[in-house]
Biopython code that builds the backbone (N, CA, C, O; Angstrom):
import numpy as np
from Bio.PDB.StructureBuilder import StructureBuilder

atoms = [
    (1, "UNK", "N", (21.309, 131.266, 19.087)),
    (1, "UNK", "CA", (19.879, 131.457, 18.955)),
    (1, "UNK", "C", (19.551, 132.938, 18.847)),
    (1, "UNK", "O", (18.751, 133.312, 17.989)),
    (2, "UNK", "N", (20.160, 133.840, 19.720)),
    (2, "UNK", "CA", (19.684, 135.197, 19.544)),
    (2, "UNK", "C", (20.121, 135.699, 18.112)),
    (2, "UNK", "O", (19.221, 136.475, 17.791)),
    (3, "UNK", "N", (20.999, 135.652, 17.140)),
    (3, "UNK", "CA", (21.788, 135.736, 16.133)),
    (3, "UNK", "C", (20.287, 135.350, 14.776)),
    (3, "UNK", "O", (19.817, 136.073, 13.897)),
    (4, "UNK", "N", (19.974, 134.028, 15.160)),
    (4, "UNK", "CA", (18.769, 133.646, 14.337)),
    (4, "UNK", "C", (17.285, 134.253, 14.773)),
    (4, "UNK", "O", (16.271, 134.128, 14.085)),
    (5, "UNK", "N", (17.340, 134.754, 15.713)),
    (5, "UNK", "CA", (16.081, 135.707, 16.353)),
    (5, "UNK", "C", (16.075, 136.616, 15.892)),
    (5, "UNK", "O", (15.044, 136.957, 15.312)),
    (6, "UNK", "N", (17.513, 137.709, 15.909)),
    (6, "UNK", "CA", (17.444, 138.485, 15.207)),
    (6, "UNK", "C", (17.123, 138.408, 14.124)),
    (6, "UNK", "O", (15.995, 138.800, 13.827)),
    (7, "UNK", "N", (18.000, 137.867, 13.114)),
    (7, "UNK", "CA", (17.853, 137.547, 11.893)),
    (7, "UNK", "C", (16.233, 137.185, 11.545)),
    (7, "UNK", "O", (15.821, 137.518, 10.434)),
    (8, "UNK", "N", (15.538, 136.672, 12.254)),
    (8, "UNK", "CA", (13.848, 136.460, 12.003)),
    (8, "UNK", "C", (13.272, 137.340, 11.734)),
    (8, "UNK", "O", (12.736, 137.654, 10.671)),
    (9, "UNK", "N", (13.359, 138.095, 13.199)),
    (9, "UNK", "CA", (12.858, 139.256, 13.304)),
    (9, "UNK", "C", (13.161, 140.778, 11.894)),
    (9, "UNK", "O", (12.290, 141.316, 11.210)),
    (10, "UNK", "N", (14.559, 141.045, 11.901)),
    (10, "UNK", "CA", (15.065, 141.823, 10.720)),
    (10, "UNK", "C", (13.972, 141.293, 9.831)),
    (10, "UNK", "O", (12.957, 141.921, 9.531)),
    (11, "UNK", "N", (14.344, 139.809, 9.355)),
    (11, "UNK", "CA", (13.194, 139.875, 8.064)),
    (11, "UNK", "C", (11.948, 140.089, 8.009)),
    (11, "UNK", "O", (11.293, 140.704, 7.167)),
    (12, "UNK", "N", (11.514, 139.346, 9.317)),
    (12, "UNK", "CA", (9.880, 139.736, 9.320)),
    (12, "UNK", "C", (9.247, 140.929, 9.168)),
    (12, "UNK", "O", (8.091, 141.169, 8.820)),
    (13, "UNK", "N", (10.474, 141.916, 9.582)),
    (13, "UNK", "CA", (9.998, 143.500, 9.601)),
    (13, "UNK", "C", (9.999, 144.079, 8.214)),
    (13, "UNK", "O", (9.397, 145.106, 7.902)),
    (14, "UNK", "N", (10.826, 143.233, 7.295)),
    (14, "UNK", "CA", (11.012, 143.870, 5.491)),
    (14, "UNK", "C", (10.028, 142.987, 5.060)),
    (14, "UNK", "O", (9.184, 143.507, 4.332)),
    (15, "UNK", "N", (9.855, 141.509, 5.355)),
    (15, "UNK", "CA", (8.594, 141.200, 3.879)),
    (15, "UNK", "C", (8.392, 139.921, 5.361)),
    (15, "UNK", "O", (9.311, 139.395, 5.990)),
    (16, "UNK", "N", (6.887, 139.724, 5.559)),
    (16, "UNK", "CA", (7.164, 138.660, 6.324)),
    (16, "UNK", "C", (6.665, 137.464, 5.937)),
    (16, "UNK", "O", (6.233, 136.578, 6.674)),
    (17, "UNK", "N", (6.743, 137.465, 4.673)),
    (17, "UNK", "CA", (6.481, 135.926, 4.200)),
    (17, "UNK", "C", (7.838, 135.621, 3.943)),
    (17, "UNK", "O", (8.282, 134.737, 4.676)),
    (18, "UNK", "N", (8.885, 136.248, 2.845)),
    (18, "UNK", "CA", (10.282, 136.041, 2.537)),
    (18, "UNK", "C", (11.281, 135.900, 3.845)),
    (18, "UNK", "O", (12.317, 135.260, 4.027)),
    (19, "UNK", "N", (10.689, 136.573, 4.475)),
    (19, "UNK", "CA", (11.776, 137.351, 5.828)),
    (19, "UNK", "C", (11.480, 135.548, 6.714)),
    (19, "UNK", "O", (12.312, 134.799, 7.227)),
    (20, "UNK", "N", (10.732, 135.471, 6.640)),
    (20, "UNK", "CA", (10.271, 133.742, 7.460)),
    (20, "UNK", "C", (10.785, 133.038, 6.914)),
    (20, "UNK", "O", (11.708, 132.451, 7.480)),
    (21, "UNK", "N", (10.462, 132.715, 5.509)),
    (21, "UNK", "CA", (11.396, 131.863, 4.864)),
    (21, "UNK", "C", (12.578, 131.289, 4.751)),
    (21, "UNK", "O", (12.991, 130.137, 4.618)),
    (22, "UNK", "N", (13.097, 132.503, 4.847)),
    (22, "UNK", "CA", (14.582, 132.961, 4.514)),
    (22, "UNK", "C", (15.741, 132.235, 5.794)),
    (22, "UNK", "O", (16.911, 131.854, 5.793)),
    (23, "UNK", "N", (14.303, 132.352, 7.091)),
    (23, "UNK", "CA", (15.189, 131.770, 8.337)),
    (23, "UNK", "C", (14.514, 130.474, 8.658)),
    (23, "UNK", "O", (15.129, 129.669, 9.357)),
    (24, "UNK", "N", (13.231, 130.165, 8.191)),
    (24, "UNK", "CA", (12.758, 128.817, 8.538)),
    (24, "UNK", "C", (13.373, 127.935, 7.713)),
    (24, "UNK", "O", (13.627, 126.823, 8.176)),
    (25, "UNK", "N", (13.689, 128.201, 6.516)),
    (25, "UNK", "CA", (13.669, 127.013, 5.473)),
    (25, "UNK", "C", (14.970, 126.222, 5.955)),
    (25, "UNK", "O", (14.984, 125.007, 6.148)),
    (26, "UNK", "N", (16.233, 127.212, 6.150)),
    (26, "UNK", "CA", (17.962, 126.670, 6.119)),
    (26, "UNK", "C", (17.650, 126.136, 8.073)),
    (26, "UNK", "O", (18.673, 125.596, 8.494)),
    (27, "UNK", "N", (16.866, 126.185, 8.835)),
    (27, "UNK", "CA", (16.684, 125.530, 9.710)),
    (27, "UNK", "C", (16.269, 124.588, 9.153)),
    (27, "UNK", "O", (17.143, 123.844, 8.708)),
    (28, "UNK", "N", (14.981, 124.220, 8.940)),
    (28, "UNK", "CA", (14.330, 123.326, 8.465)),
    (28, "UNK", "C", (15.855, 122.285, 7.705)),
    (28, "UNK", "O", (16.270, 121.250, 8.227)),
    (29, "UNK", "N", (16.189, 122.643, 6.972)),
    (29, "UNK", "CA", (17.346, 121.552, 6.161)),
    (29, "UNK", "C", (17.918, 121.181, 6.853)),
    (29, "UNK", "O", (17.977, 119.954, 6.933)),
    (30, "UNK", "N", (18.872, 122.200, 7.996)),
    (30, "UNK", "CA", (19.772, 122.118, 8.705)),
    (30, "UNK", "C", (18.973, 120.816, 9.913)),
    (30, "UNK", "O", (19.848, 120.434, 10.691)),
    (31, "UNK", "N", (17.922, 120.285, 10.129)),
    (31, "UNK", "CA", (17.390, 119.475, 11.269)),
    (31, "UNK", "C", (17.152, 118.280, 10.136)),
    (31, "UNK", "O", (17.343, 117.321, 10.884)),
    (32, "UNK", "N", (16.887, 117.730, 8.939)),
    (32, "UNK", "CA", (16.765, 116.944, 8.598)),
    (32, "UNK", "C", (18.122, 116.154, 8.248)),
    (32, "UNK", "O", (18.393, 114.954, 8.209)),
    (33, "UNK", "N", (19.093, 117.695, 7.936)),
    (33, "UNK", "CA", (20.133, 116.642, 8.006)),
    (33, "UNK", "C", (21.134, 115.928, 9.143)),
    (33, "UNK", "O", (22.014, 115.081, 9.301)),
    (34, "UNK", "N", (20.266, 116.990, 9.846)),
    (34, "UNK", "CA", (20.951, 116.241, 11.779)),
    (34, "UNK", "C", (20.312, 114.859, 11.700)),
    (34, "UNK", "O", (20.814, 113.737, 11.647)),
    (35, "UNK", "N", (19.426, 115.158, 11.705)),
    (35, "UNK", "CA", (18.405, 113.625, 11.824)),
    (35, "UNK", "C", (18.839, 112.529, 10.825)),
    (35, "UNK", "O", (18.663, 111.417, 11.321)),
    (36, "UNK", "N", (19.383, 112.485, 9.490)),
    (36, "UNK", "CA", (20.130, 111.817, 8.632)),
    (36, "UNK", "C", (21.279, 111.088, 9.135)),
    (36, "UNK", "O", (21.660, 109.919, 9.190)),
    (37, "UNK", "N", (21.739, 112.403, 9.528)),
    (37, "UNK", "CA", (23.626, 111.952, 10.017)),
    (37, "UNK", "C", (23.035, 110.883, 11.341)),
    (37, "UNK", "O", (23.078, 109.655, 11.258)),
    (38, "UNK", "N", (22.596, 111.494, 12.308)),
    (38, "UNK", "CA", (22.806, 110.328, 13.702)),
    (38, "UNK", "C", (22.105, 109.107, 13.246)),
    (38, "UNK", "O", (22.479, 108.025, 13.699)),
    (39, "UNK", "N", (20.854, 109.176, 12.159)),
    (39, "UNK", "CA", (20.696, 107.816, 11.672)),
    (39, "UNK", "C", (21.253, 106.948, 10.835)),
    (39, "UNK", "O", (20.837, 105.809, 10.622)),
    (40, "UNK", "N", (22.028, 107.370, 10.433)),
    (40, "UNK", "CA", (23.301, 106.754, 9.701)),
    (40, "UNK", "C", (24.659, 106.565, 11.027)),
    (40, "UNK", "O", (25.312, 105.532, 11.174)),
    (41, "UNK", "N", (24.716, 107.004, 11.314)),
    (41, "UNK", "CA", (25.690, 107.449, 12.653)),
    (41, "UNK", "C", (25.108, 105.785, 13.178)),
    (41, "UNK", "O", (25.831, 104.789, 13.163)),
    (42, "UNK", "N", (23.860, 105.800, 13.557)),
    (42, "UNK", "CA", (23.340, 104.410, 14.569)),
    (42, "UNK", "C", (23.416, 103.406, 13.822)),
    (42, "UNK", "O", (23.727, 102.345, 14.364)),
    (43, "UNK", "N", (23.151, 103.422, 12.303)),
    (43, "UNK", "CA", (23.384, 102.602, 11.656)),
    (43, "UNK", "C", (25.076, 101.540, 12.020)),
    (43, "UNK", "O", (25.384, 100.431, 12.458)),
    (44, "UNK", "N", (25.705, 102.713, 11.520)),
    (44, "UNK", "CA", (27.290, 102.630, 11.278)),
    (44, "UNK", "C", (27.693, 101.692, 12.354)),
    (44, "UNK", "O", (28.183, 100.563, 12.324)),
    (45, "UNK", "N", (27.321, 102.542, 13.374)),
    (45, "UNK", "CA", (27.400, 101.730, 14.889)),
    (45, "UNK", "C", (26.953, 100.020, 15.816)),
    (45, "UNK", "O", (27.285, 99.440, 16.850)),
    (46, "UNK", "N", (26.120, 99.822, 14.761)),
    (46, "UNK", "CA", (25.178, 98.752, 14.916)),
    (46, "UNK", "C", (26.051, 97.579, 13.927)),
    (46, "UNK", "O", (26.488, 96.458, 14.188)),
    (47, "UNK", "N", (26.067, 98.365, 12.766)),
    (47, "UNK", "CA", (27.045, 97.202, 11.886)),
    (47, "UNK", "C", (28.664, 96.890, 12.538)),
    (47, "UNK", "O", (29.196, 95.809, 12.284)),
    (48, "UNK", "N", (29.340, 97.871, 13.343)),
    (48, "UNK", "CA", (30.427, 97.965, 13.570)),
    (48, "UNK", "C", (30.533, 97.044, 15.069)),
    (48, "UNK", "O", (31.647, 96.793, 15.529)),
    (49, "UNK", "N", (29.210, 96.552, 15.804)),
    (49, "UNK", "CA", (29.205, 96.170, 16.360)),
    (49, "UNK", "C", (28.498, 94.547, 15.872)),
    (49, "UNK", "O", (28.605, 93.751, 16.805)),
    (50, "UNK", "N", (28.174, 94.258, 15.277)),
    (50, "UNK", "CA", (28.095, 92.943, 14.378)),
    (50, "UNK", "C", (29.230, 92.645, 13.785)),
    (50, "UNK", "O", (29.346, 91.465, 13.455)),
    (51, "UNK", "N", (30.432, 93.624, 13.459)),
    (51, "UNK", "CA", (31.383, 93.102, 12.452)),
    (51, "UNK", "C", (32.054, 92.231, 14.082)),
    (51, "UNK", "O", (32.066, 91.005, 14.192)),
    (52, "UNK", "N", (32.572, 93.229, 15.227)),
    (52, "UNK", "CA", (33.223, 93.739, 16.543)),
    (52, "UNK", "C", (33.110, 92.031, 17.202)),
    (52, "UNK", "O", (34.074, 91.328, 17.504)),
    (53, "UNK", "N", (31.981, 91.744, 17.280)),
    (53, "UNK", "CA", (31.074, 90.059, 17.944)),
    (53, "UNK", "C", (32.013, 88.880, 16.738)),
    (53, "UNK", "O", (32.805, 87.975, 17.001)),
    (54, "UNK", "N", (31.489, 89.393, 15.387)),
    (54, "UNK", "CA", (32.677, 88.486, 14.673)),
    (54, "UNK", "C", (33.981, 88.159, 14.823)),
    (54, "UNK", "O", (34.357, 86.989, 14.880)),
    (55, "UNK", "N", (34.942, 89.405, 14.915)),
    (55, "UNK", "CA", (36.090, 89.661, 15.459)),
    (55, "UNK", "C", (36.184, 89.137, 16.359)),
    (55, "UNK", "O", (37.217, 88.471, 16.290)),
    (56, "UNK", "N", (35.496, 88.939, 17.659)),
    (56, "UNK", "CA", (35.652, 88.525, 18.930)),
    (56, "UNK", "C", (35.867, 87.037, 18.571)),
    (56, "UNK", "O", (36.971, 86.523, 18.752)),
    (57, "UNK", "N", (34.708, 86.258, 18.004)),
    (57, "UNK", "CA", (34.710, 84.654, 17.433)),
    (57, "UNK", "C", (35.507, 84.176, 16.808)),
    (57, "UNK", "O", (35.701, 82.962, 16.862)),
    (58, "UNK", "N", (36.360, 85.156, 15.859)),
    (58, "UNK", "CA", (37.046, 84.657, 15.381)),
    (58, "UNK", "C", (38.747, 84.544, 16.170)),
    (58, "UNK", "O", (39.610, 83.681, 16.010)),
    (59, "UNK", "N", (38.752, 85.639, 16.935)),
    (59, "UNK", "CA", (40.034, 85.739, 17.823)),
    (59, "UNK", "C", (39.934, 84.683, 18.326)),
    (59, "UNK", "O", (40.915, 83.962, 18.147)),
    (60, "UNK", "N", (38.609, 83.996, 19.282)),
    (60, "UNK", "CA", (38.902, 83.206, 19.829)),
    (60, "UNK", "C", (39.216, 82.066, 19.526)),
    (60, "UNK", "O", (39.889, 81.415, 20.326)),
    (61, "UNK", "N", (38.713, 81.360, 17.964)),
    (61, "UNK", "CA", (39.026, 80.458, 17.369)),
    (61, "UNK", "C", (40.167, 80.503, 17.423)),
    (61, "UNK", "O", (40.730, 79.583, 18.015)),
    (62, "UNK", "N", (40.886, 81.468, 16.893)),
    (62, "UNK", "CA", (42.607, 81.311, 16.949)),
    (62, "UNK", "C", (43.544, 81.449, 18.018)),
    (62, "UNK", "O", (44.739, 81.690, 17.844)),
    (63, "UNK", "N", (42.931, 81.275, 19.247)),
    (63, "UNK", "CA", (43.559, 81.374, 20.241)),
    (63, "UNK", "C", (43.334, 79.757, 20.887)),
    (63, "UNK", "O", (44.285, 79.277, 21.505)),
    (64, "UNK", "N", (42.272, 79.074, 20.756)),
    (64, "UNK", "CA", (42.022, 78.057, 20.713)),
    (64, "UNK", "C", (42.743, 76.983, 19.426)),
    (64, "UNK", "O", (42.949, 75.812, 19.746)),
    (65, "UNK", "N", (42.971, 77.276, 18.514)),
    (65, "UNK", "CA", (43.905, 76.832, 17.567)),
    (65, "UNK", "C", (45.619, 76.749, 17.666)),
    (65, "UNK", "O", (46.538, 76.063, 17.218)),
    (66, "UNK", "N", (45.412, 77.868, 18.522)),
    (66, "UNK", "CA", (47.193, 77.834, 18.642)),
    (66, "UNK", "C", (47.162, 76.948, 19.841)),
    (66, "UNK", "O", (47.899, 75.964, 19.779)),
    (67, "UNK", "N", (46.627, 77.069, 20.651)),
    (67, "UNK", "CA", (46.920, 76.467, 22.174)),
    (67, "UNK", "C", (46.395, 74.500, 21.148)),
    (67, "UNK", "O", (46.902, 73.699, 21.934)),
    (68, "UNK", "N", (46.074, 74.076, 20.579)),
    (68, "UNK", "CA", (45.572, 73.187, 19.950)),
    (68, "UNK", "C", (47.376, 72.390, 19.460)),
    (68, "UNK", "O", (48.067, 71.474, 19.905)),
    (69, "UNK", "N", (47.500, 73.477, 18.242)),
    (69, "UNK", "CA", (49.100, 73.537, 17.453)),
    (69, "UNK", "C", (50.679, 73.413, 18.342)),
    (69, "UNK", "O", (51.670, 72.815, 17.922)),
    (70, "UNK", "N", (50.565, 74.155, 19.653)),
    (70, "UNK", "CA", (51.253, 73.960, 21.118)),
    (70, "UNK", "C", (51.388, 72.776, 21.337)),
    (70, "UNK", "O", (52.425, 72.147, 21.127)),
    (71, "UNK", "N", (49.967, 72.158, 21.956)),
    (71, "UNK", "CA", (50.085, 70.898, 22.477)),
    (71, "UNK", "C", (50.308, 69.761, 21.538)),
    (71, "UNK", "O", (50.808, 68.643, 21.668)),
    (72, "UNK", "N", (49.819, 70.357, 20.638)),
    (72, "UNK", "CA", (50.521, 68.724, 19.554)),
    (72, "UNK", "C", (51.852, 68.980, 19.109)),
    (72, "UNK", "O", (52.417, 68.013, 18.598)),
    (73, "UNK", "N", (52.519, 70.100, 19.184)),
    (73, "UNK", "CA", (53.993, 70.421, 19.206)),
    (73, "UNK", "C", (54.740, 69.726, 19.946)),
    (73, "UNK", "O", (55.614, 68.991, 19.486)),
    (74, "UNK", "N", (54.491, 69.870, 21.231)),
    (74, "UNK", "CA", (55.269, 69.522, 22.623)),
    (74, "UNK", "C", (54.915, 68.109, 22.786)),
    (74, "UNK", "O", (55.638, 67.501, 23.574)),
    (75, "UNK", "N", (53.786, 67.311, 22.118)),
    (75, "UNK", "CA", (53.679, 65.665, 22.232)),
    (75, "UNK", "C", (54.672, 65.172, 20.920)),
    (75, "UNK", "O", (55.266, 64.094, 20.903)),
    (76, "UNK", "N", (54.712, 66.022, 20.012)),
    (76, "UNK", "CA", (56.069, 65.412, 19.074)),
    (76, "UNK", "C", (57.084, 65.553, 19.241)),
    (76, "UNK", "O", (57.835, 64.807, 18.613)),
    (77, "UNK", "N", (57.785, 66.725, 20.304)),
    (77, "UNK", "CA", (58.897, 66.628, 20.955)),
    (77, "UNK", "C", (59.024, 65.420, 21.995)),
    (77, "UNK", "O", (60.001, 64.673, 22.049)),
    (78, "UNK", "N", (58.000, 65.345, 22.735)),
    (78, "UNK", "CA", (57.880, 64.646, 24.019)),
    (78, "UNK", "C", (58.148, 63.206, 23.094)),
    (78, "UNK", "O", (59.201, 62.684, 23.461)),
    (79, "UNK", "N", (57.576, 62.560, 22.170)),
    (79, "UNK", "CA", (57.277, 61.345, 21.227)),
    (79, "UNK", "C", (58.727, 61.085, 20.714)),
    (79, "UNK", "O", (59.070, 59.917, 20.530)),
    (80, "UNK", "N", (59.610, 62.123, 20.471)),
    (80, "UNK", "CA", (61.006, 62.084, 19.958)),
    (80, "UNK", "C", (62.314, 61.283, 20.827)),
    (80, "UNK", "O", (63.339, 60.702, 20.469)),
    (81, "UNK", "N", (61.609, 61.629, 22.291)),
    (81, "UNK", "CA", (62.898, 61.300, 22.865)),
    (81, "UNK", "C", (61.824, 61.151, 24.450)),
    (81, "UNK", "O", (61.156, 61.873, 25.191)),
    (82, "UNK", "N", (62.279, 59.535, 24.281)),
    (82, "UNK", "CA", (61.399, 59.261, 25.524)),
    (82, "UNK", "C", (61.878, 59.797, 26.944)),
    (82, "UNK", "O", (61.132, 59.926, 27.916)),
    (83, "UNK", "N", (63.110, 60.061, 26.916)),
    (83, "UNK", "CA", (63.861, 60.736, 28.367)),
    (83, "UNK", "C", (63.346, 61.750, 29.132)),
    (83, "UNK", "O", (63.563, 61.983, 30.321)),
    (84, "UNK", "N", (62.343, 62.585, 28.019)),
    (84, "UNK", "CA", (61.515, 63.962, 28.179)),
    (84, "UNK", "C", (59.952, 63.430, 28.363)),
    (84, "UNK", "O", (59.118, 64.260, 28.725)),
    (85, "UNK", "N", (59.555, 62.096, 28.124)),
    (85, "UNK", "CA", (57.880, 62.211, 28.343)),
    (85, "UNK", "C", (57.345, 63.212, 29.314)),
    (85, "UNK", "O", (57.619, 63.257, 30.514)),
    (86, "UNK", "N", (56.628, 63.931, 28.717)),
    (86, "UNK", "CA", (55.528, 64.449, 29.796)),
    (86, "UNK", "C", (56.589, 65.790, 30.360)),
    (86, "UNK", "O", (56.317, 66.570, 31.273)),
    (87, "UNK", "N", (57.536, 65.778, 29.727)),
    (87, "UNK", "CA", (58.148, 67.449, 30.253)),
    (87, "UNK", "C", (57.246, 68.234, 30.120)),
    (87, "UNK", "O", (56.624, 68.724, 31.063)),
    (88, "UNK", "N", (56.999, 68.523, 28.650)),
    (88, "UNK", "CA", (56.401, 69.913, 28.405)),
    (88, "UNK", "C", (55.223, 70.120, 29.355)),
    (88, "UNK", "O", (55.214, 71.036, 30.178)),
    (89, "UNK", "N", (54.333, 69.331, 29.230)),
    (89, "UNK", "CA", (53.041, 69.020, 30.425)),
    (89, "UNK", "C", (53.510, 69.319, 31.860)),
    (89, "UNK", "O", (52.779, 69.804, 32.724)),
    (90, "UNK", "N", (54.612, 69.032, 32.004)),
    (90, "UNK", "CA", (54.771, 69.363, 33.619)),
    (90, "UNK", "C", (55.587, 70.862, 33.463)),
    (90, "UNK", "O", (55.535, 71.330, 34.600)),
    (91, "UNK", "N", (56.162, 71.629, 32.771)),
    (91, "UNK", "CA", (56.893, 72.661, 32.748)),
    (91, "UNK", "C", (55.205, 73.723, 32.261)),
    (91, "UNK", "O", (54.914, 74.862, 32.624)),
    (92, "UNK", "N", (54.815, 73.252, 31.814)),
    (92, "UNK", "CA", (53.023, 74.083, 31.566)),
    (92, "UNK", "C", (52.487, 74.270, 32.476)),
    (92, "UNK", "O", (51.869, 75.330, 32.575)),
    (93, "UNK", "N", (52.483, 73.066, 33.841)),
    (93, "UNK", "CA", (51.446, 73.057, 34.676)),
    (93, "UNK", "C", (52.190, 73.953, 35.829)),
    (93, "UNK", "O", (51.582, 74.598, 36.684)),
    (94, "UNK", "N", (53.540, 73.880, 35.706)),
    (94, "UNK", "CA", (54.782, 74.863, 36.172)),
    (94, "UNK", "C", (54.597, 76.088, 36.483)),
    (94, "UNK", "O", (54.821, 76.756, 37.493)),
    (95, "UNK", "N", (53.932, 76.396, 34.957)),
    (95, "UNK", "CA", (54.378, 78.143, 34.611)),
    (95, "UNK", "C", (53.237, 78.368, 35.038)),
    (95, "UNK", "O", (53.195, 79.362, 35.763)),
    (96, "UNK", "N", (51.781, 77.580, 34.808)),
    (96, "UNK", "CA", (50.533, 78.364, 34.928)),
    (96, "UNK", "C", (50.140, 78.575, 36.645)),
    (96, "UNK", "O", (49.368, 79.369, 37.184)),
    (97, "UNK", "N", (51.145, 77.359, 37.297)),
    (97, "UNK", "CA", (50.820, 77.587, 39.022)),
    (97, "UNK", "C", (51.356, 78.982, 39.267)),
    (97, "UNK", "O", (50.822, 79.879, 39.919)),
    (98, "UNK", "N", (52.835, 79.003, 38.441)),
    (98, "UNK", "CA", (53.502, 80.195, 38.872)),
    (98, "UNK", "C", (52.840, 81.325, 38.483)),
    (98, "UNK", "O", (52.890, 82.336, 39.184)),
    (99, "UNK", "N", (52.191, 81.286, 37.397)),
    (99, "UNK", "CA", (51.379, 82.604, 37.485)),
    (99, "UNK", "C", (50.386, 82.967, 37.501)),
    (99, "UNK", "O", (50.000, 84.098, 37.203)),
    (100, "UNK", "N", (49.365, 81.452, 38.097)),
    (100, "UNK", "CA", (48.471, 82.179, 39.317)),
    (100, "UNK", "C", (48.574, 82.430, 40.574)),
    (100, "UNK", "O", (47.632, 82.684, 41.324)),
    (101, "UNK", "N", (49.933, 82.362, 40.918)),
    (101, "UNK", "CA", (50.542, 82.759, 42.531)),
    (101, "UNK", "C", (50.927, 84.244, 42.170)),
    (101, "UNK", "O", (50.800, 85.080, 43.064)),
    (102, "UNK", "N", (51.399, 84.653, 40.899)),
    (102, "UNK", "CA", (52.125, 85.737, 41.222)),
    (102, "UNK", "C", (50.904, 86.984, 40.690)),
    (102, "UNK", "O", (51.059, 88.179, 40.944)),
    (103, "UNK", "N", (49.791, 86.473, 39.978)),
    (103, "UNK", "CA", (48.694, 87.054, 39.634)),
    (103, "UNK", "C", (48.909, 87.831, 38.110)),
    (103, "UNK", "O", (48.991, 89.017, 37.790)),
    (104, "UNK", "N", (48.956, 86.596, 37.372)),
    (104, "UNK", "CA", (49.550, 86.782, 36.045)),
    (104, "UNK", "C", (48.420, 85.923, 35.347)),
    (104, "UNK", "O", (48.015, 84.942, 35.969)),
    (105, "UNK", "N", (47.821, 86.239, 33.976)),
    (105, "UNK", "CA", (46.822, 85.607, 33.398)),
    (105, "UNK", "C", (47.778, 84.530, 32.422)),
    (105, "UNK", "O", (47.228, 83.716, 31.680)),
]
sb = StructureBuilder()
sb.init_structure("model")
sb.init_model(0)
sb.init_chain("A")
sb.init_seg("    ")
for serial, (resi, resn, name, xyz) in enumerate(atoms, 1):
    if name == "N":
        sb.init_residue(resn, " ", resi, " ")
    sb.init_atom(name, np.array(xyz, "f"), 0.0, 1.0, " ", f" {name:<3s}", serial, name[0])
structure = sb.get_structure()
C-alpha cells in the first residue's frame, strides 16, 4: 500500500487528473478481476460439489451391487454341492463378528 501511495501521490504532484488515473484505473481492473475470479472460483466449487454428491450415489450403488453379485456367488457355490449349504453365510457371519470384536469395519 505505501508503494501505491506513493505512486498516487508522485503523480498527483505532476498532472493530477493523469497522475489519478494512472493509479486508480489498474486498481480499479485489478478489483474487478478479483471479484471475477472468486465468482467463478464459487461457481467451480458448487458444481464440483454436485458432480462430488453424484460420485457419492454412484459409489454406493456399486458397493451395494457387489455385495448383491457376492451373495448370489456364494448361493451357487452353496447350490453346487449340498455338503457346504449355508457355509458361506456362516463363514460371513464369522468374519463380520470377528471384526466387530476386533474393531474392524
Amino acid at each position: 500500500m505505501g508503494v501505491v501511495a506513493t505512486t498516487f501521490v508522485f503523480g498527483y504532484k505532476h498532472d493530477p487528473v493523469i497522475g489519478s488515473l494512472l493509479v486508480i484505473v489498474p486498481l480499479l481492473l485489478l478489483r474487478v478481476s478479483q471479484v471475477q475470479y472468486v465468482e467463478r472460483t464459487r461457481g467451480m466449487v458448487s458444481e464440483m460439489r454436485v458432480e462430488n454428491i453424484a460420485l457419492e450415489k454412484s459409489s454406493e450403488e456399486i458397493a451395494r451391487l457387489n455385495d448383491g453379485l457376492l451373495d448370489t456367488l456364494a448361493e451357487i457355490i452353496d447350490l453346487r454341492d449340498p455338503y457346504v449349504l449355508g457355509h458361506s453365510r456362516g463363514v460371513t457371519e464369522f468374519a463380520v463378528k470377528t471384526g466387530q470384536t476386533i474393531g474392524v469395519t
